[in-house]
N, C-alpha and C positions, 0 to 999 in steps of 0.2 A: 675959545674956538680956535685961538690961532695953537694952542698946544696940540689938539687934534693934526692939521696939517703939519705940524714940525713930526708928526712921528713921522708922515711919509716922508717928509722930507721936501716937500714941494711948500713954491717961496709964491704972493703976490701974481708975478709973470705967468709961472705956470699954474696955477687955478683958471687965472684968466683965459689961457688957450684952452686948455679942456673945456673951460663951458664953452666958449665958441664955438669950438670942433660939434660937445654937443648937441647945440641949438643949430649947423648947420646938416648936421651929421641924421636928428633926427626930428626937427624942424616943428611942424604940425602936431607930429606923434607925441610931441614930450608931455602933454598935459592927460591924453589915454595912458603912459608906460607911467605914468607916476600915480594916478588911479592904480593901476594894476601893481605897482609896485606895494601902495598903500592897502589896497586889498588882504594881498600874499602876507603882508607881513601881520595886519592882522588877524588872517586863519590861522597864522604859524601859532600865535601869542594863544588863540583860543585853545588852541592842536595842546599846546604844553600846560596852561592850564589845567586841563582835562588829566593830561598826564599825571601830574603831579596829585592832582586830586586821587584818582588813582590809586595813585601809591602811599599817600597818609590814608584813605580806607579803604584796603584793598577787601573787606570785607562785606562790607557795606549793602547789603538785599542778598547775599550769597546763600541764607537761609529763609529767606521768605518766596511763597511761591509768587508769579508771577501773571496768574490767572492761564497759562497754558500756551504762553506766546516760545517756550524755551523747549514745550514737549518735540518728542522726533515722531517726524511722518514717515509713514509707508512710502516708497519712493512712485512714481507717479511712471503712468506708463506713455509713451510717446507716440504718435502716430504716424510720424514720419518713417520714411523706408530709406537705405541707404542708396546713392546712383548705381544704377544697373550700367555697365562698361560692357562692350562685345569685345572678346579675343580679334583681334585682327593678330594677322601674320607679321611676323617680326620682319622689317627690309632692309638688308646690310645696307651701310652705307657705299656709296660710289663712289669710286676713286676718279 
């Protein structure tokens, strides 16, 4: 563990001020941002999984059909109208 901190460079002293700074800095919150921290990292780890899977079979159902979830639709018509604006008259600004 302590080869880790020697890369930064930071001795004992200063580990000890940053965690202070922060447990004052973000107090309550630290135990949610470490949750969330823990979260992110692992979607990230699923995210690249995925990737990698990926990419050892990129072929992988590329030929089998999918029962119709992949066919293309007619595009779908919408009912909404765009805002009607009235021309008002343009009024220079005043100096």
């Amino acid at each position: 563990m302590s080869s880790l901190f020697a890369i930064f460079g930071l001795g004992p002293m200063e580990i000890a001020v940053i965690v202070v700074i922060g447990i004052l800095l973000f107090g309550r919150k630290l135990p949610d941002m470490g949750r969330y921290l823990g979260k992110s990292i692992t979607e990230f780890r699923k995210g690249m999984k995925g990737l990698e899977d990926d990419l050892d079979h990129p072929a992988a159902g590329a030929g089998q059909p999918t029962g119709g979830a992949d066919q293309i639709r007619p595009p779908q018509r919408v009912a909404a109208t765009a805002p009607k604006f009235e021309d008002a008259p343009a009024v220079p600004p005043q100096v």
